[in-house]
KOLVO-127144 format. One line per 8 residues: number of its first residue (from 1); their letters; for each residue x, y, z of N, C-alpha, C. Coordinates in Angstrom, 3 decimals, always signed. Each point is the difference from the previous one (the first is absolute). Layout:
N
NUM> A> X:Y:Z:X:Y:Z:X:Y:Z  ...
***
This chain:
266
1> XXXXXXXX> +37.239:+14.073:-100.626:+0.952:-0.069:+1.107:-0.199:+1.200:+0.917  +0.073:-0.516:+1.582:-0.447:+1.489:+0.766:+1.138:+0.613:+0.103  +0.195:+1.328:-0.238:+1.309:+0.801:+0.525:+0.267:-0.878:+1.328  +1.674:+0.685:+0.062:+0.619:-0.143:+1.355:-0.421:+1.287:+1.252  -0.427:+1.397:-0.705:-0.206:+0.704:+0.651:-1.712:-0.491:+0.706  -0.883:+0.021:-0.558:-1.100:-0.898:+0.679:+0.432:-1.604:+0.840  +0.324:-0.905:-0.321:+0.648:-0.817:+0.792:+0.776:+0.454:+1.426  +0.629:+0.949:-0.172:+0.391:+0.789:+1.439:-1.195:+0.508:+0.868
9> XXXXXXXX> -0.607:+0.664:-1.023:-1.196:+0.813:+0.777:-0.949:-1.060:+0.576  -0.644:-0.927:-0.830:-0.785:-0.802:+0.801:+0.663:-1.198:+1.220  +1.433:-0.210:+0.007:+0.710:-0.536:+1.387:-0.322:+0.908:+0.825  +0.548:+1.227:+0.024:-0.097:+1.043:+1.019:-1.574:+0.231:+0.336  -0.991:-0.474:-0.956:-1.200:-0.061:+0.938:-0.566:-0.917:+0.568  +0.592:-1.078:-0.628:-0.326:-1.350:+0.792:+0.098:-0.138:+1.766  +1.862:+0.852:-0.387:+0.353:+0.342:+1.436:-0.376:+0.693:+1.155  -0.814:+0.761:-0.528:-0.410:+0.962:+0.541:-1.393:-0.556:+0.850
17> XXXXXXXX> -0.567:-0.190:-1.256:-1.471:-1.304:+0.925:+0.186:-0.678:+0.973  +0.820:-0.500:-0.362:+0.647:-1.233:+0.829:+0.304:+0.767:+1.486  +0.452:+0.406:+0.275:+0.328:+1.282:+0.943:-1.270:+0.560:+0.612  -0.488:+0.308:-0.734:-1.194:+0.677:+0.474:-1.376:-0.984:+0.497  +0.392:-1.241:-0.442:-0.989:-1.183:+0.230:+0.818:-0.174:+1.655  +0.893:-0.395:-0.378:+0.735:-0.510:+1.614:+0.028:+0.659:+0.975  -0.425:+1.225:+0.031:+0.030:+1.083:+0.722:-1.265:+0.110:+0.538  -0.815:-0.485:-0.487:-1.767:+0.335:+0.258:-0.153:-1.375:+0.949
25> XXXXXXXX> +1.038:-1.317:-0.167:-0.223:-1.245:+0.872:-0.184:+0.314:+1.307  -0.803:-0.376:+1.209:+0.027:+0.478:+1.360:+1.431:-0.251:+0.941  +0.599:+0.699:+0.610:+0.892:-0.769:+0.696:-0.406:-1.082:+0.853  +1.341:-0.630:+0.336:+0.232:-1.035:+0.871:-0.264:+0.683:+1.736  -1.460:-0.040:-0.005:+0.027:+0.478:+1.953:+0.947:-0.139:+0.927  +0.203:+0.891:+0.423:+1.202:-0.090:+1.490:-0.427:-0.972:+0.891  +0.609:-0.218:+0.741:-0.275:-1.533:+1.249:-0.294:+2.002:+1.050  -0.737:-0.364:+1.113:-0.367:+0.997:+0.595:+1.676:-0.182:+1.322
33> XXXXXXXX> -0.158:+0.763:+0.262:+1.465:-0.792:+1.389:-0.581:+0.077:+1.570  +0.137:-1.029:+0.652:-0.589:-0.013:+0.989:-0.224:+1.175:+1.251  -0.944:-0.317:+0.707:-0.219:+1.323:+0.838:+0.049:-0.587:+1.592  +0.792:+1.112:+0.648:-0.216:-0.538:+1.480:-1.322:+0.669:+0.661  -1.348:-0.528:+0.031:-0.973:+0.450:+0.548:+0.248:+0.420:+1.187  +0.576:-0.625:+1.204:-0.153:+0.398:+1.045:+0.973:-0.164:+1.287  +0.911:+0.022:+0.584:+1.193:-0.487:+0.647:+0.029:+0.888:+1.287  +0.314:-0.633:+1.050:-0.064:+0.553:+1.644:+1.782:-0.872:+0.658
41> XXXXXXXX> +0.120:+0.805:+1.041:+1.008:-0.354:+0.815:-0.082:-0.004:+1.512  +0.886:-0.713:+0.368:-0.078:+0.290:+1.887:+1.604:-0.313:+0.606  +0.496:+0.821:+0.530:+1.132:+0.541:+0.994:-0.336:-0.307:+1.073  +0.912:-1.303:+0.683:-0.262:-0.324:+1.275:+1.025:-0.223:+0.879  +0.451:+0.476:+1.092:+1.584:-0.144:+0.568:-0.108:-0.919:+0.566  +1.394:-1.019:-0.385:+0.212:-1.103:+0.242:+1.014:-0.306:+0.444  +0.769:-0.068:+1.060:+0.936:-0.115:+0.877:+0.910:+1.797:-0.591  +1.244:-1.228:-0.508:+0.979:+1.758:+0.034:-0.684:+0.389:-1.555
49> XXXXXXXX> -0.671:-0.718:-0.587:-0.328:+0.306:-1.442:-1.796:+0.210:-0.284  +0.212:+0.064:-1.046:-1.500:+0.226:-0.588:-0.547:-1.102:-0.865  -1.725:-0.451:+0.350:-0.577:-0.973:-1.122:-0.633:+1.004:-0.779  -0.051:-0.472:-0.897:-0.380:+0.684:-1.421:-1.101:-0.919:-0.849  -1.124:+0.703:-0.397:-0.910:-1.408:-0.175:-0.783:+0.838:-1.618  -0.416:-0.407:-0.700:-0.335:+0.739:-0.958:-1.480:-1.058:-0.659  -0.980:+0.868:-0.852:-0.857:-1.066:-1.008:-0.300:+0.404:-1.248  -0.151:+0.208:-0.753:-0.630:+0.269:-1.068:-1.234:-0.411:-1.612
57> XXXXXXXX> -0.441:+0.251:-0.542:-0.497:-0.700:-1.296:+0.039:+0.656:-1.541  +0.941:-1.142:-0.606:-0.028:+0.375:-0.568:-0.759:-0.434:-1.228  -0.297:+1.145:-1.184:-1.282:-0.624:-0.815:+0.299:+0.242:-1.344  -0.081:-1.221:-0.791:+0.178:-0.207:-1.411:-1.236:+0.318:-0.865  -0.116:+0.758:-0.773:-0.856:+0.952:-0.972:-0.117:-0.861:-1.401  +0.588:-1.338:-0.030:+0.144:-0.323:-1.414:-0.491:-1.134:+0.078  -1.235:-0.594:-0.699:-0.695:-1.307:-0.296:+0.086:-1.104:-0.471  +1.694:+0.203:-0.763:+0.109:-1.105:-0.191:+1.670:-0.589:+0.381
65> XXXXXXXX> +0.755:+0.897:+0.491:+1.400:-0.135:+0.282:+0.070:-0.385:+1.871  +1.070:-1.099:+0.052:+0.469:+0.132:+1.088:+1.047:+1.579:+0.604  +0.208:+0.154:+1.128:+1.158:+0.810:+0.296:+1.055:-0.797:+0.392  +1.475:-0.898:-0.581:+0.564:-0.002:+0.839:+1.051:+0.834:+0.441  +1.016:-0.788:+1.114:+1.647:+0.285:+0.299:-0.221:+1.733:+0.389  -1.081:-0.290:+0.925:-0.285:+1.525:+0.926:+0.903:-0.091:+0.774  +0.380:+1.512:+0.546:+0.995:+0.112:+1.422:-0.620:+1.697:+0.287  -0.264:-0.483:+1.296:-0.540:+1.081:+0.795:+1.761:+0.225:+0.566
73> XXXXXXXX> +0.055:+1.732:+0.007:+0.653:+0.588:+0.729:-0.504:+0.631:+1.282  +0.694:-0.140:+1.318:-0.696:+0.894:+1.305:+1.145:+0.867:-0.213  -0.384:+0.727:+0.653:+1.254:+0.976:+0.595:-0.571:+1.024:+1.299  +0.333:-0.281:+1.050:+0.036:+0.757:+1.176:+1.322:+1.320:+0.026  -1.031:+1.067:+0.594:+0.672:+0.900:-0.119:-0.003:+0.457:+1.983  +0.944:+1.099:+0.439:-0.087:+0.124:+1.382:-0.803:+2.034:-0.429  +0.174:+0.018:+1.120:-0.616:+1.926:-0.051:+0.597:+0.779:-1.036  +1.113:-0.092:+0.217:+0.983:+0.947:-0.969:+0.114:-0.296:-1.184
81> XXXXXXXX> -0.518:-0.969:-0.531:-0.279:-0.515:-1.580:+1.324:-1.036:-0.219  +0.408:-0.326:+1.009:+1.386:-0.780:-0.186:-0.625:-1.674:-0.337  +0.236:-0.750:-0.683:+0.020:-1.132:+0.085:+0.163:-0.922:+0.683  -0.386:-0.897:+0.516:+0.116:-0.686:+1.125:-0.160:-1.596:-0.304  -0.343:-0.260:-1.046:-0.113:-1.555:-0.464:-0.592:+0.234:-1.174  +0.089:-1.278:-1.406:-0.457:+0.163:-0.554:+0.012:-1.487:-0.374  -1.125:-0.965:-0.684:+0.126:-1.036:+0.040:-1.243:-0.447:-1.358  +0.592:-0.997:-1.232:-0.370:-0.470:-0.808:-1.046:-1.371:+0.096
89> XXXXXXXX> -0.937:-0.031:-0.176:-0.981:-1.221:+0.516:-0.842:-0.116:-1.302  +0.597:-1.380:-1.035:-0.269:-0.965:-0.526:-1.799:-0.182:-0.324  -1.024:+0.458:-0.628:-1.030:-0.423:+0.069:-0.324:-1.061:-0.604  -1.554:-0.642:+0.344:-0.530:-1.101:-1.291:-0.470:+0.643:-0.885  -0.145:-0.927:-0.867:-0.637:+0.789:-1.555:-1.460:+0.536:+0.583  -0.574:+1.204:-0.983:-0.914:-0.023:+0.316:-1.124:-0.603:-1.464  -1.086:-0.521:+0.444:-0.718:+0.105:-0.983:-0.997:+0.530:-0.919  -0.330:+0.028:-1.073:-0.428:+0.290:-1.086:-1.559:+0.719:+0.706
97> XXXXXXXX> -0.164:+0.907:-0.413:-0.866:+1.075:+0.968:-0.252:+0.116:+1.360  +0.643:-0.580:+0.450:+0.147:-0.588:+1.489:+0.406:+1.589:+1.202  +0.439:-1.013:+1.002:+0.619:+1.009:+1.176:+1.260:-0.951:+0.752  +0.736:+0.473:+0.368:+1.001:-0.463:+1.203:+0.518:+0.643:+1.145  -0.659:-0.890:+0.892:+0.128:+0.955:+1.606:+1.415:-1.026:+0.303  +0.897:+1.180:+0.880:+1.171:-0.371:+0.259:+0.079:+0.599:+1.179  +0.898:-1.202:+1.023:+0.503:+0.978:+1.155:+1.546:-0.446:+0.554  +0.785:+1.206:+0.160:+1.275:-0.765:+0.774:+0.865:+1.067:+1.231
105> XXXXXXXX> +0.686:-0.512:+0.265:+0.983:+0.644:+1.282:+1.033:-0.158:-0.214  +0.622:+0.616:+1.206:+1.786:+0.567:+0.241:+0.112:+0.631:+0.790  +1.468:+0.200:+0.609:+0.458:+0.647:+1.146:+0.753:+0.931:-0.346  +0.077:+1.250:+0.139:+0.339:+1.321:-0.164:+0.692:+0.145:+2.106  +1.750:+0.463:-0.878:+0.208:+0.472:+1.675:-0.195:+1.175:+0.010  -0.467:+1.314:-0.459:-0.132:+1.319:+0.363:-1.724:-0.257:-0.418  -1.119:+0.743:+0.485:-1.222:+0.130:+0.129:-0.129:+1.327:-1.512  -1.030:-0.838:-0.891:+0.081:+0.361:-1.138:-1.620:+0.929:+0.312
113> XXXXXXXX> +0.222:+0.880:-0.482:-0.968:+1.032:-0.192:-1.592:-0.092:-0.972  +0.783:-0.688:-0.875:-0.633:-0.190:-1.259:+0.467:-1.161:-0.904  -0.829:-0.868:-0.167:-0.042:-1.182:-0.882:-1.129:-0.069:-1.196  +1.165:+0.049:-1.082:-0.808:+0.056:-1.651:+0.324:-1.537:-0.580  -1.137:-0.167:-0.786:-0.067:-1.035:-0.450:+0.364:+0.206:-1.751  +0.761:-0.577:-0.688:+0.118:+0.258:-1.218:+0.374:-1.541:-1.156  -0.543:+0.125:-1.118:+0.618:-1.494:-0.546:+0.488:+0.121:-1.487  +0.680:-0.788:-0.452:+0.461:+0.142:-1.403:-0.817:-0.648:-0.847
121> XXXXXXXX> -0.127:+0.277:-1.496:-1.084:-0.143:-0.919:-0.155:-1.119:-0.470  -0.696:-0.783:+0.162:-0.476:-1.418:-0.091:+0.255:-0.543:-1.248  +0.474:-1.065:-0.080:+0.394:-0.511:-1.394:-1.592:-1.019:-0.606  +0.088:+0.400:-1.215:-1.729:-0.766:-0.148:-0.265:-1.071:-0.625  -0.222:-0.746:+0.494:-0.911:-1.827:-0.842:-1.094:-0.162:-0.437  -0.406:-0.192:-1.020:-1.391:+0.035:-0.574:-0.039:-1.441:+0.328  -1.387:+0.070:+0.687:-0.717:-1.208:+0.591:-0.325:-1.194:-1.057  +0.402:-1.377:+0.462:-0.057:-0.586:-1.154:-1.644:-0.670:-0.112
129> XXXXXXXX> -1.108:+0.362:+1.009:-1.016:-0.355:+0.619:-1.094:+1.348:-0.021  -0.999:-0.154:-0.363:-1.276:+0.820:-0.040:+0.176:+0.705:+1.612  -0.073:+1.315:+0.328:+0.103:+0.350:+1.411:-1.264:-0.834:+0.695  -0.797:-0.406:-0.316:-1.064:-0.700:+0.742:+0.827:-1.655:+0.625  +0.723:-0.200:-0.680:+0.702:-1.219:+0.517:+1.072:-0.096:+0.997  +0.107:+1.161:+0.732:+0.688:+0.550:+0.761:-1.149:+0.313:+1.048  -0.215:-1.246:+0.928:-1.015:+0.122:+1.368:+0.815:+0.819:+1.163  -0.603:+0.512:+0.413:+0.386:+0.516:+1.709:+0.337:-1.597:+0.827
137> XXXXXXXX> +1.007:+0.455:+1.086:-0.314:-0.834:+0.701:-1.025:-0.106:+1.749  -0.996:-0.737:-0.104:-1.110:+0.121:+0.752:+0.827:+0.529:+1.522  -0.495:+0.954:+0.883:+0.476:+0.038:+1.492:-1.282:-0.126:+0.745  +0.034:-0.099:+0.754:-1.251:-0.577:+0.864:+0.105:-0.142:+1.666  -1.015:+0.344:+1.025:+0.400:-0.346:+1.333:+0.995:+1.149:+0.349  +0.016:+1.427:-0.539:+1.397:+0.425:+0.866:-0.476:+0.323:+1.074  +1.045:+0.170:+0.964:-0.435:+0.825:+1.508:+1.058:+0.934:-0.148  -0.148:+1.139:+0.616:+1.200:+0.860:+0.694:-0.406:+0.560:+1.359
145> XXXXXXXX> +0.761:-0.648:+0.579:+0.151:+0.189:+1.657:+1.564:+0.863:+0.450  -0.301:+0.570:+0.719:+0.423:+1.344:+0.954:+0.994:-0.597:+0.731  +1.401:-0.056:+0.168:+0.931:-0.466:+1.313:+0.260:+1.248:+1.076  +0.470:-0.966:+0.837:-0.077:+0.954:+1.504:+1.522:+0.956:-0.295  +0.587:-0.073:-0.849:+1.151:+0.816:-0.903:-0.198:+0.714:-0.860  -1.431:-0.017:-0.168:-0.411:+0.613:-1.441:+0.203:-0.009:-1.141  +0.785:-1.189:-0.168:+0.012:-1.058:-1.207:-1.715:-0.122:-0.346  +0.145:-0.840:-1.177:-1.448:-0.178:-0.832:+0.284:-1.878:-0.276
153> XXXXXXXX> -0.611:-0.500:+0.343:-0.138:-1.640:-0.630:-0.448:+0.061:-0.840  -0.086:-0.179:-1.067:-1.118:-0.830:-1.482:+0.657:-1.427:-0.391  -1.731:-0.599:+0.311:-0.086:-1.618:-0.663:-0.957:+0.153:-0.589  +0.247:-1.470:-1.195:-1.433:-0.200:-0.446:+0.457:-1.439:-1.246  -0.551:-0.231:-0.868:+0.397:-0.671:-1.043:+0.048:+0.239:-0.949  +0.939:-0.225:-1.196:+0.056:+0.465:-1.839:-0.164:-1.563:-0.272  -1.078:-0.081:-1.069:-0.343:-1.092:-1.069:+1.111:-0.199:-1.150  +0.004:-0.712:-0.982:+0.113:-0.038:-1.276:-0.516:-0.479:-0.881
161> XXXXXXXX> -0.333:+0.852:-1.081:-1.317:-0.221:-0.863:+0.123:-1.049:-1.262  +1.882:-0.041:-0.038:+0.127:-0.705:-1.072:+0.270:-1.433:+0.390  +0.089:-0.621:-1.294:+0.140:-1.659:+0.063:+1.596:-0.387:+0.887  +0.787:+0.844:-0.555:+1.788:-0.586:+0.632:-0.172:+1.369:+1.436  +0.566:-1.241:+0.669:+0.589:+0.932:+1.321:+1.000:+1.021:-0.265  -0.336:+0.822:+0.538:+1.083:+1.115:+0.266:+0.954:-0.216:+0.810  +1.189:-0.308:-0.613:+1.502:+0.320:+0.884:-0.085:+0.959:+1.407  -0.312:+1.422:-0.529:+0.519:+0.830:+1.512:-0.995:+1.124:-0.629
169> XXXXXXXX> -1.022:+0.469:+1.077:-0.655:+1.139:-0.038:+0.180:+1.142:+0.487  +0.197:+1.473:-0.278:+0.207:+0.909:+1.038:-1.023:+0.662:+0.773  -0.638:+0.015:+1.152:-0.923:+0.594:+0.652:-0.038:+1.400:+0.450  -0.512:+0.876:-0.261:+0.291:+1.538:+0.341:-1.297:+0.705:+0.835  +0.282:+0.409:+1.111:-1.548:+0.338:+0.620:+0.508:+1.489:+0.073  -1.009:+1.101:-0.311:+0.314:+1.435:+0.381:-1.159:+0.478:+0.911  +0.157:+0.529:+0.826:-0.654:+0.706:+1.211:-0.692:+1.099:-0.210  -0.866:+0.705:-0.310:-1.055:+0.690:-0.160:+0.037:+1.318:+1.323
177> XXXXXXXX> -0.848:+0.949:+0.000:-0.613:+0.438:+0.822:-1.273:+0.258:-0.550  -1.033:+0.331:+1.010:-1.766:-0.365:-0.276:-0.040:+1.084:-1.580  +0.872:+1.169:-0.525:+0.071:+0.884:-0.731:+0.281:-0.581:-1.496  +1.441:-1.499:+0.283:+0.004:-0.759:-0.997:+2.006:+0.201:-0.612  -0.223:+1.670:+1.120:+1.966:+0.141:-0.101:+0.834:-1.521:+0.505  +0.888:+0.210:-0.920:+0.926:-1.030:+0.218:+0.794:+0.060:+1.105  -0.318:-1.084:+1.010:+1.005:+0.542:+1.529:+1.205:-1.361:+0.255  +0.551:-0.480:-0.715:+1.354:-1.253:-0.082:-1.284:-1.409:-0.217
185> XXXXXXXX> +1.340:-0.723:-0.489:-0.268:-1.372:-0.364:+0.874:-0.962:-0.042  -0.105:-0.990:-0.004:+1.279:-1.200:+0.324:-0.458:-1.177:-1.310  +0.983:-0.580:+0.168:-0.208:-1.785:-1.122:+0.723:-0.758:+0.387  -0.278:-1.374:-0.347:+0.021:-1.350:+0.308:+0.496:-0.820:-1.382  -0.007:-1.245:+0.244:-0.057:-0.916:-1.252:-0.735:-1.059:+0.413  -0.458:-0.952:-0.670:-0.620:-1.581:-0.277:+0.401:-0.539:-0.574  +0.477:-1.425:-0.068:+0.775:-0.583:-0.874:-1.167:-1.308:-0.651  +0.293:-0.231:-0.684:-0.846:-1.426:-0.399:-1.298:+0.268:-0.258
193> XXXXXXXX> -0.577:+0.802:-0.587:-1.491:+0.008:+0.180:-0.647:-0.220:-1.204  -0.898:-1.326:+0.669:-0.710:-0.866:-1.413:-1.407:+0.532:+0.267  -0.457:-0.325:-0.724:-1.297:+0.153:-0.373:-0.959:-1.081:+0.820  -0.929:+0.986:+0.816:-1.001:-0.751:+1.009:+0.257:-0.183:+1.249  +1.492:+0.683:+0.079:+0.735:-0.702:+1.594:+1.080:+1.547:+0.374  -0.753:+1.104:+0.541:-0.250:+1.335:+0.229:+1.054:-0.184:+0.734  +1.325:+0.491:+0.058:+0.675:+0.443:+1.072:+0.041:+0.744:+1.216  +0.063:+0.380:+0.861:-0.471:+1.102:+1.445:+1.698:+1.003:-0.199
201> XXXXXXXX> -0.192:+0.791:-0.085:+0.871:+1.439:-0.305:+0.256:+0.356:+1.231  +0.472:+0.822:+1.131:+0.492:+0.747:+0.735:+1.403:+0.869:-0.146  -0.421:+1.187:+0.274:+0.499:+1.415:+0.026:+0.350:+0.775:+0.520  +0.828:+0.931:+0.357:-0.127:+1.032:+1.247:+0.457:+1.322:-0.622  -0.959:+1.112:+0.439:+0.648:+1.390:-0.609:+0.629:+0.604:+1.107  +0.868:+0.941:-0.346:+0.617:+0.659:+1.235:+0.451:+1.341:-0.006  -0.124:+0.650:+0.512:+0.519:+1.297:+0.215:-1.047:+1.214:-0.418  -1.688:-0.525:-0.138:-0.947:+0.788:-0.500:+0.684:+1.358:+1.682
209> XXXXXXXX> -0.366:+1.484:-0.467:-0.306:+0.811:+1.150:-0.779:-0.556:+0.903  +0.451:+0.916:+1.443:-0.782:-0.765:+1.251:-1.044:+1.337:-0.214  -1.579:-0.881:+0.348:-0.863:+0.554:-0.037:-0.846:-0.292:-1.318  +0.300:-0.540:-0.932:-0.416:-0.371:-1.620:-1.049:-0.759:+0.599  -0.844:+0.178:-1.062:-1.356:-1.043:+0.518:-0.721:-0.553:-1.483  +0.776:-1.196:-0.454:-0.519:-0.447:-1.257:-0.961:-0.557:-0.182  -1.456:+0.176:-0.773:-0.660:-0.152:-0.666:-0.671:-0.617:-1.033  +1.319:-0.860:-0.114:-0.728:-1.446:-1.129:+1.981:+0.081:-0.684
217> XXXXXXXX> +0.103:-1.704:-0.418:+0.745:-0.659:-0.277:-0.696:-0.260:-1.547  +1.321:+0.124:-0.928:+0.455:-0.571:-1.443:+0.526:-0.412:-0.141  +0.066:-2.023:-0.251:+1.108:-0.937:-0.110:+0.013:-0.111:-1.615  +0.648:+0.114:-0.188:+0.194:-1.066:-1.636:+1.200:-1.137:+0.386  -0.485:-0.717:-1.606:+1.528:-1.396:+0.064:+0.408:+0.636:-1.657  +1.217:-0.522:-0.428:+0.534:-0.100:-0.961:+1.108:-1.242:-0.136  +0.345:-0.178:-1.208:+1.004:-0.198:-0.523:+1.275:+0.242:+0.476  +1.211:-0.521:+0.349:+1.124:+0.547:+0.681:+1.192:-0.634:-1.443
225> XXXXXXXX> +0.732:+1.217:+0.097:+0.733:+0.307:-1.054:+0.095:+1.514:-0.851  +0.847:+0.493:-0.580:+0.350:+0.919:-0.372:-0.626:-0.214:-1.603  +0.058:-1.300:-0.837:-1.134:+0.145:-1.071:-1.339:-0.521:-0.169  -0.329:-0.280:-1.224:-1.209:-0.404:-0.035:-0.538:-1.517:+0.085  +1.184:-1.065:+0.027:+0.246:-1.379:-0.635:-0.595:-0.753:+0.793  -0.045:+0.322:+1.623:-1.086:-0.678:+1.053:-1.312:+0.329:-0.744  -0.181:+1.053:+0.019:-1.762:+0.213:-0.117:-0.475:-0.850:-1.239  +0.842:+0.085:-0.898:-0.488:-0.155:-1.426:+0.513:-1.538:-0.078
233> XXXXXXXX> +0.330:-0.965:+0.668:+0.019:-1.109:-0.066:-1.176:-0.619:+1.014  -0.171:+0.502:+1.219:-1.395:-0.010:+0.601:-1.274:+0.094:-0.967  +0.257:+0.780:-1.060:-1.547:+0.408:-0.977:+0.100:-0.962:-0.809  +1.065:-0.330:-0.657:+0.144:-0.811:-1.144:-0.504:-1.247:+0.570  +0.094:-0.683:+0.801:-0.549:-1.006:+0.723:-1.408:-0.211:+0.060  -0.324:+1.563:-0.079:-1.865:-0.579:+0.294:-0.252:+0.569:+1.270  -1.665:+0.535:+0.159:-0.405:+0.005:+1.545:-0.633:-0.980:-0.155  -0.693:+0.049:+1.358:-0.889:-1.395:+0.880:-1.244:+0.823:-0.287
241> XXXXXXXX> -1.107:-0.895:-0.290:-1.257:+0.193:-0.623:-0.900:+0.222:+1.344  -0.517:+1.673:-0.229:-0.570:+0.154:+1.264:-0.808:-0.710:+0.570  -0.580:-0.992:+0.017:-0.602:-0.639:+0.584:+0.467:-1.769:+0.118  +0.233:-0.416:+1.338:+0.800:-1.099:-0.087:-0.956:-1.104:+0.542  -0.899:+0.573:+0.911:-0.415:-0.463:+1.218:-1.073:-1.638:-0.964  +0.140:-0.929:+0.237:-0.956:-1.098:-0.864:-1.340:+0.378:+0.818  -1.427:-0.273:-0.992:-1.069:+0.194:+0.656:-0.327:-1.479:+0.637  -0.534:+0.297:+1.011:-0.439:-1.367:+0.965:-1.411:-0.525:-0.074
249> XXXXXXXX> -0.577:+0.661:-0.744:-1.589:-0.245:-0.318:+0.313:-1.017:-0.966  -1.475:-0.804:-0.117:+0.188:-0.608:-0.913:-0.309:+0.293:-1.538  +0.024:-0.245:-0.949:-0.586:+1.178:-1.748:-1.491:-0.513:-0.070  -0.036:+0.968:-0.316:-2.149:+0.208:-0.269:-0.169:-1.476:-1.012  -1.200:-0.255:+0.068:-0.348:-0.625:-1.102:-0.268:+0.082:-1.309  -0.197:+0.935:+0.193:-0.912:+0.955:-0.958:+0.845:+1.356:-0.136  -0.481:+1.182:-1.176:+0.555:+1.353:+0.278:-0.699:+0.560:+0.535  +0.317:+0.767:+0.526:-1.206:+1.244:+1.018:-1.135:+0.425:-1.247
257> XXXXXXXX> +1.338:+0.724:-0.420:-0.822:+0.753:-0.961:-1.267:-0.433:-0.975  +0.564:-1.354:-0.617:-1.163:-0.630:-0.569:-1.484:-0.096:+0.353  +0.480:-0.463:+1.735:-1.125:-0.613:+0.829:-1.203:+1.348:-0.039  +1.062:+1.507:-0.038:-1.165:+1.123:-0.001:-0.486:+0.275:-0.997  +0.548:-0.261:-1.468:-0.123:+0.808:-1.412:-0.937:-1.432:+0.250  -0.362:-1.260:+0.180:-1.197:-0.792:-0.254:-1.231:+0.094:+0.855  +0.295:+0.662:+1.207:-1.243:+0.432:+1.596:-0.543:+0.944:-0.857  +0.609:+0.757:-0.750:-0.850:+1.598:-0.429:-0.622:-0.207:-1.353
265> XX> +1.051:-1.095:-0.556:-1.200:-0.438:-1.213:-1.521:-0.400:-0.006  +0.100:-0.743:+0.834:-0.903:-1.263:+0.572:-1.870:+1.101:+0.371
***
């Protein structure tokens, strides 16, 4: 019979292993938290008040999680550090190593000095889809043309790659200078967009500085919504098999290949 005093002793080392095994397990990795790469503003007087125009991108670090139920905070400030507006703006999810360019406005009645862009910490969805099943959506054809206001036009068309139409797309174009700085950007929507039958987008940015001289245009499309349930019902569906086009020739008789592996025999 083993003592009780050994019976104690070998629990207490069992325990101890045990402990020391679980301890050596790797942790559970942090989700990274999103980053605002890059964000610009423009102050433009507009009757007795001010337009207020803002863009930014923001960029998800994690490969396999959605971001949702984002909210960008602005807040305009005047000279004296006083506050002057401050306004909560709703983002879409972003996706799973992805980016999301965003742009929006408001009217400020005192002329704000300074406009910061800030957002709260993204709540996270692990993708129920390989990130490869998550296509871009195609843009194509843009123009950006110059108004006699100094407004900016952008057109062009967004595809869709998958089998089910997309409900509502969001279009986001950001304005460049030849350097690549971010100088404002505007967005749009598309509604209905099936596959093979390209919608035409139009846009207008406003309030870039007078004198700005932009340098190349960045449209993306997305998903519109605050989670992930558009995109990931778009994937679950399936894409369209890159190549659709039927060949119009008629089929060989023969294989090519044969016809040469028997010329070189011969």
């Amino acid at each position: 019979m083993i003592p009780r005093s050994r019976i104690v002793s070998l629990l207490a080392l069992g325990a101890i292993c045990l402990a020391g095994c679980s301890s050596e397990e790797p942790a559970q990795q942090q989700l990274k938290p999103l980053t605002l790469m890059e964000q610009a503003s423009n102050v433009v007087k507009s009757g007795d008040a001010y337009a207020v125009t803002w863009s930014g991108v923001l960029a998800n670090g994690n490969p396999w999680h959605f971001g949702e139920h984002v909210v960008a905070t602005v807040v305009g400030k005047d000279a004296g550090g006083r506050e002057v507006f401050r306004m909560d703006q709703p983002l879409d999810a972003v996706p799973p190593g992805g980016s999301l360019a965003f742009t929006g406005e408001t009217t400020a009645t005192a002329k704000p000095a300074k406009v910061n862009v800030e957002y709260r910490p993204a709540q996270w969805r692990q993708a129920s889809r390989v990130p490869s099943a998550f296509r871009p959506f195609p843009v194509s054809r843009v123009q950006t043309i110059r108004q006699k206001d100094g407004s900016y036009l952008v057109t062009g068309y967004v595809a869709n790659p998958y089998r089910l139409p997309a409900s509502s797309l969001v279009v986001s174009a950001l304005l460049r200078d030849a350097g690549g700085k971010l100088l404002g950007g505007g967005s749009t929507f598309v509604d209905d967009v099936q596959a093979g039958r390209p919608p035409r987008f139009i846009l207008t940015v406003t309030g870039l500085p007078a004198g700005s001289k932009v340098g190349r245009t960045e449209v993306t499309a997305r998903t519109w919504g605050s989670t992930a349930r558009p995109y990931e019902e778009l994937a679950m569906g399936g894409a369209m098999p890159m190549h659709t086009v039927k060949p119009t020739t008629e089929p060989f008789q023969t294989d090519r290949g044969s016809e040469l592996l028997s010329g070189s025999s011969g």
